[in-house]
Structures are given as structure tokens and as C-alpha cells.
MIDO-800271 format. One record per atom (N, C-alpha, C): atom name; x, y, z; residue in three letters. Coordinates in Angstrom, 3 decimals, padded with zeros to 6 digits. Layout:
@site->CA x->X y->Y z->Z code->Ala
...
! end
This chain:
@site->N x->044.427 y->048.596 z->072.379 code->Unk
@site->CA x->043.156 y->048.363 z->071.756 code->Unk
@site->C x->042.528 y->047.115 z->072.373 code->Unk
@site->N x->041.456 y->047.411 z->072.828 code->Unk
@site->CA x->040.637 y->046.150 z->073.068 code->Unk
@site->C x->039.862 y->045.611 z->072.298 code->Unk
@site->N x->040.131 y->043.849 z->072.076 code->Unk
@site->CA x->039.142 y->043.474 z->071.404 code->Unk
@site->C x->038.479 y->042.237 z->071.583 code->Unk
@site->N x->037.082 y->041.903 z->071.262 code->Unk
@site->CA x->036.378 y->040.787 z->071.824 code->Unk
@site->C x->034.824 y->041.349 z->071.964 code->Unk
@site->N x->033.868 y->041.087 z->073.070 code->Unk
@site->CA x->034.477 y->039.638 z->073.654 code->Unk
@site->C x->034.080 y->037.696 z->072.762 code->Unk
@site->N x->034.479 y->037.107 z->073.271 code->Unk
@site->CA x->034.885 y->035.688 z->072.968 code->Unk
@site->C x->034.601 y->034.670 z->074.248 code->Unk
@site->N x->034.136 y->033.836 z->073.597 code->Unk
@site->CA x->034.145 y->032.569 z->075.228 code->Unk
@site->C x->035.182 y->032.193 z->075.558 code->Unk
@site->N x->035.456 y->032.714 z->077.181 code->Unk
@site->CA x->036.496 y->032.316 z->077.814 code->Unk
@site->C x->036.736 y->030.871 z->078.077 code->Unk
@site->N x->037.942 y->030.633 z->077.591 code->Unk
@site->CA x->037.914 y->029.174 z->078.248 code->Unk
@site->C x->038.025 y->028.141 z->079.652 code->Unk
@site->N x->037.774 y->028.843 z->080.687 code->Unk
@site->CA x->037.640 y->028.442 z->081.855 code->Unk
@site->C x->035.992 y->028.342 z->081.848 code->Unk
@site->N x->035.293 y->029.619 z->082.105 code->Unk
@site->CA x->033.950 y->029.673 z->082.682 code->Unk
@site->C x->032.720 y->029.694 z->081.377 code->Unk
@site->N x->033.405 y->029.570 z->080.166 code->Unk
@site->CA x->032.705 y->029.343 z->078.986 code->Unk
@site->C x->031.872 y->030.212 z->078.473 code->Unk
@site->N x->031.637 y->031.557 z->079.488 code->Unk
@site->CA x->031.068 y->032.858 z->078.973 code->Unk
@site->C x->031.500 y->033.358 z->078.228 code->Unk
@site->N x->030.692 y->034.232 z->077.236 code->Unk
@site->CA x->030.938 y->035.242 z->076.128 code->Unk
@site->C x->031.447 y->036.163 z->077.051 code->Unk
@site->N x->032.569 y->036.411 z->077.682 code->Unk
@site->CA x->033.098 y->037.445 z->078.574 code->Unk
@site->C x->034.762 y->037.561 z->078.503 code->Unk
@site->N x->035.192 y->036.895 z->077.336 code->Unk
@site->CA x->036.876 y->036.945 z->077.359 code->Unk
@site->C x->037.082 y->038.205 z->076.769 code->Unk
@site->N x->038.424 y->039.102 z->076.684 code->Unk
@site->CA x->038.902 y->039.854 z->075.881 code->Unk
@site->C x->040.309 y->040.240 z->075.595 code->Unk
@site->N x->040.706 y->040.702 z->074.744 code->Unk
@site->CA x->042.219 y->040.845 z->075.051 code->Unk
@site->C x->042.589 y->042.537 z->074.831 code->Unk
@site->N x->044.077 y->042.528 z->075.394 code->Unk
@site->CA x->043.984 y->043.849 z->075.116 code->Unk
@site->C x->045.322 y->043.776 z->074.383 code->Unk
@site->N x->045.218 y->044.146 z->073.038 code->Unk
@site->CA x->046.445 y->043.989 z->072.068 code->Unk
@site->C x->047.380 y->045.396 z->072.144 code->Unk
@site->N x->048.868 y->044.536 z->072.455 code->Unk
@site->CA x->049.446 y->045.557 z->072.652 code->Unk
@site->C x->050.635 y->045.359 z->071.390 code->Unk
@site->N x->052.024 y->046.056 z->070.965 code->Unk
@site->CA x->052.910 y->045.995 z->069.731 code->Unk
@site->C x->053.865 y->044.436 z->070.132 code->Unk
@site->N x->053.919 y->044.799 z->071.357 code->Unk
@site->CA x->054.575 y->043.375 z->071.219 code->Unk
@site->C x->054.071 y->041.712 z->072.152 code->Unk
@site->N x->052.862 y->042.548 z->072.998 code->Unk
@site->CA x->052.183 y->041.109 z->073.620 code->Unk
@site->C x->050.204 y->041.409 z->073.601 code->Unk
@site->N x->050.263 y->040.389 z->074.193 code->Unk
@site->CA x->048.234 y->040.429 z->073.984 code->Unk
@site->C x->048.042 y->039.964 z->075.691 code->Unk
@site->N x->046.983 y->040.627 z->076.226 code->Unk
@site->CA x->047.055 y->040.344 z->077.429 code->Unk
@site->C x->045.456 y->039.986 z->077.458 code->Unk
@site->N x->045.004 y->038.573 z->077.567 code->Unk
@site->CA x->043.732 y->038.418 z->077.344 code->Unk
@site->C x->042.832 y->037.803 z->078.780 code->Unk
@site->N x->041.761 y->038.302 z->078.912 code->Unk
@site->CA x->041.382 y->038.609 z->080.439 code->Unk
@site->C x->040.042 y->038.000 z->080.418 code->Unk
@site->N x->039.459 y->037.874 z->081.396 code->Unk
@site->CA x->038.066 y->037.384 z->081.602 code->Unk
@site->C x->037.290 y->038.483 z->082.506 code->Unk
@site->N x->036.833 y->039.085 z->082.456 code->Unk
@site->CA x->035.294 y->040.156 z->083.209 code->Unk
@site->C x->034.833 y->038.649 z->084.413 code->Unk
@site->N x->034.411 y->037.747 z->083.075 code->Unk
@site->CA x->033.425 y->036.908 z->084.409 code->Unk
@site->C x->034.020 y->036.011 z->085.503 code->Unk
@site->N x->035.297 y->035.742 z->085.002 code->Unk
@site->CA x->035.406 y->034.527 z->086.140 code->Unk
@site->C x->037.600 y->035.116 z->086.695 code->Unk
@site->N x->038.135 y->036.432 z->086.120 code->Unk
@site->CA x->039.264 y->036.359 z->085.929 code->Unk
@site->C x->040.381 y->036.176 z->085.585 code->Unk
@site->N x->040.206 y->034.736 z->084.705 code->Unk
@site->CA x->041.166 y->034.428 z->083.583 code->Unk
@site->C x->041.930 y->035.415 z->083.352 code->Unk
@site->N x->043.154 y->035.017 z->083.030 code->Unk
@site->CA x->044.109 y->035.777 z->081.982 code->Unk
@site->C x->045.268 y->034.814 z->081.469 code->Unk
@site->N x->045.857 y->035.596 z->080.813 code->Unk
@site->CA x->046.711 y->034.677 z->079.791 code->Unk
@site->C x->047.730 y->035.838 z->079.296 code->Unk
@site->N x->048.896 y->035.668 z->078.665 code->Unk
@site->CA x->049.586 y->036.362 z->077.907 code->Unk
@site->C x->050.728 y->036.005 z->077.196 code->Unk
@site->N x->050.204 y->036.876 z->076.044 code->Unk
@site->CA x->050.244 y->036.390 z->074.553 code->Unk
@site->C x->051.796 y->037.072 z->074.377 code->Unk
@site->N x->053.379 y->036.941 z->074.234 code->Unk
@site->CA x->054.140 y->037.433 z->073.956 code->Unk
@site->C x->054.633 y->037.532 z->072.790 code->Unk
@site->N x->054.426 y->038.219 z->071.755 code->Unk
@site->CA x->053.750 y->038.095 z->070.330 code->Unk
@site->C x->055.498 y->038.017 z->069.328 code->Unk
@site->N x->056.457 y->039.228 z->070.041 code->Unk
@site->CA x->057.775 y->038.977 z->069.345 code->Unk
@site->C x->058.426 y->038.301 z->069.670 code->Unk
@site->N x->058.473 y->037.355 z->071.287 code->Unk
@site->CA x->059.569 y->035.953 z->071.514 code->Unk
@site->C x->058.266 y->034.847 z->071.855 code->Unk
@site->N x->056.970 y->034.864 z->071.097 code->Unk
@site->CA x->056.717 y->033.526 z->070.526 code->Unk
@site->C x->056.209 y->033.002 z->071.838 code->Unk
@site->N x->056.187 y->033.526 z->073.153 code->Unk
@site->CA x->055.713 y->032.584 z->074.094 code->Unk
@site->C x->054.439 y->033.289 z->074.827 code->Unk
@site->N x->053.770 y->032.170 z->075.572 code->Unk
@site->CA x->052.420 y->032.292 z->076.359 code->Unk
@site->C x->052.550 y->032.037 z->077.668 code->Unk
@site->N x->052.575 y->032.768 z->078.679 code->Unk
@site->CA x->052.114 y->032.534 z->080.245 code->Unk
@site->C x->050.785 y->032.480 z->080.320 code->Unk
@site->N x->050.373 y->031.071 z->081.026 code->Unk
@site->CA x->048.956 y->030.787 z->080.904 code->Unk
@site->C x->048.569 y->030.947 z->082.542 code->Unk
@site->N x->047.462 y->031.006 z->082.723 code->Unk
@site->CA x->046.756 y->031.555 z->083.766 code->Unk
@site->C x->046.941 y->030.902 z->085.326 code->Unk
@site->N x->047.795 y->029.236 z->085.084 code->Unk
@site->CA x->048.308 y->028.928 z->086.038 code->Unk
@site->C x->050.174 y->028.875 z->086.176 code->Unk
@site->N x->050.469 y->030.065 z->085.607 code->Unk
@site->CA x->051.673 y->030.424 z->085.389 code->Unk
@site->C x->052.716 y->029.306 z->084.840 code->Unk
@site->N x->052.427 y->028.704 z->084.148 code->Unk
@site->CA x->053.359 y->027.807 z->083.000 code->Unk
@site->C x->053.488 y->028.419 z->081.858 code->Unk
@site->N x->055.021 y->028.571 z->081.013 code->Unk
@site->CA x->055.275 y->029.122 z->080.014 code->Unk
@site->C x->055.109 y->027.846 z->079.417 code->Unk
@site->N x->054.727 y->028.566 z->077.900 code->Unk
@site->CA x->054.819 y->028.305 z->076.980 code->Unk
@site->C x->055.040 y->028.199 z->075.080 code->Unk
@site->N x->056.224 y->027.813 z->074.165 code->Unk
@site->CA x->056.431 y->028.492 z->073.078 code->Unk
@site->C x->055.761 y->027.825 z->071.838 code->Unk
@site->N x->055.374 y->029.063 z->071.069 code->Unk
@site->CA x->054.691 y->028.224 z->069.689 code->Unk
@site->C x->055.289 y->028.593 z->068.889 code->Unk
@site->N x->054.955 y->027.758 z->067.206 code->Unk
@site->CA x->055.826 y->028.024 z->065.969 code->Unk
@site->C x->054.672 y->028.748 z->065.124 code->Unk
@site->N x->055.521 y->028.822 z->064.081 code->Unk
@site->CA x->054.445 y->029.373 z->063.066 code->Unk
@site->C x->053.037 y->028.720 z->062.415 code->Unk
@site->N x->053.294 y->027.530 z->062.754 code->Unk
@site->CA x->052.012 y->026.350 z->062.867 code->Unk
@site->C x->050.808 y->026.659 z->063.912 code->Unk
@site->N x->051.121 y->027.130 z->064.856 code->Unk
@site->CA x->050.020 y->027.271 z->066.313 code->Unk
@site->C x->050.741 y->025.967 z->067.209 code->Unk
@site->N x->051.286 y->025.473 z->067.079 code->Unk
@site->CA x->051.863 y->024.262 z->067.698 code->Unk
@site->C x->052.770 y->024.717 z->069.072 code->Unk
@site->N x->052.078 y->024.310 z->070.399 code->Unk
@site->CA x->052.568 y->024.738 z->071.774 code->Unk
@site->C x->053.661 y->023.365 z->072.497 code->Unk
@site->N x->054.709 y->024.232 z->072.472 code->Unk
@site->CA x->055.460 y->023.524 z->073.672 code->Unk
@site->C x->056.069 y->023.833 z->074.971 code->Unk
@site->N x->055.927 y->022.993 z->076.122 code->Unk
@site->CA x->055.991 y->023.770 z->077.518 code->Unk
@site->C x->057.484 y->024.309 z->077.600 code->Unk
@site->N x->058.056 y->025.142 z->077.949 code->Unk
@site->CA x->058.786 y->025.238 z->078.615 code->Unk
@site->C x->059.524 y->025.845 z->079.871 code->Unk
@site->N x->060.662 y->025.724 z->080.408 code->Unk
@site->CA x->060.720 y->025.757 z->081.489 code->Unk
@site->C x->061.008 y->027.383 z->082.154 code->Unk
@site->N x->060.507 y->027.856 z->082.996 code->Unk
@site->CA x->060.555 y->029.502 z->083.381 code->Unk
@site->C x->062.257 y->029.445 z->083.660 code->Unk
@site->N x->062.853 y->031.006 z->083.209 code->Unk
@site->CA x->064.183 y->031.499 z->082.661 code->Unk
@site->C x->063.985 y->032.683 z->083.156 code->Unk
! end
């Protein structure tokens, strides 16, 4: 399911979207390429310059190291 769009946070256009899947979110940019992904059942984010990262049930991000 796709849903959006949202201002991307690189190029600041109303052009972000994600595409929600059961266990990750894969969220993309039309205008400038962005992406990101959301790994929704082990809690972590690969961000668009390929650094992982894990959050808690707070929204609270910490880096960690690729495994």
C-alpha cells in the first residue's frame, strides 16, 4: 500500500512516500530520490546514506553498527 505524499526531508517537496509493507516501510522520494527503510518488526532504520539505525518505543534513535 502506498501512502503519502509528505515533505521529503532532503529536497523539502511535497513528493515523499512510503510503501508500507507487514514487516518494513520503504519510504522514497519522486523528486529528488531519497529513500529510507523503515524495519518495523526488528525496530531498525537504514537511512539514505546507508547508516543503521535502532529505535524504542519512545521514537528515540540510536546508531548502530552494520551486522
Amino acid at each position: 500500500m502506498i501512502v503519502g505524499p509528505w515533505q521529503c526531508d532532503e529536497c523539502k517537496q511535497l513528493s515523499a512516500y512510503a510503501d508500507k509493507k507487514s514487516d518494513r516501510n520503504e519510504i522514497f522520494c519522486r523528486n529528488c530520490g531519497f529513500r529510507r527503510t523503515v524495519h518495523t518488526k526488528k525496530r531498525r532504520i537504514i537511512e539514505n546514506d546507508g547508516t543503521l539505525w535502532e529505535y524504542d518505543g519512545a521514537g528515540n534513535k540510536t546508531r548502530v553498527r552494520m551486522q
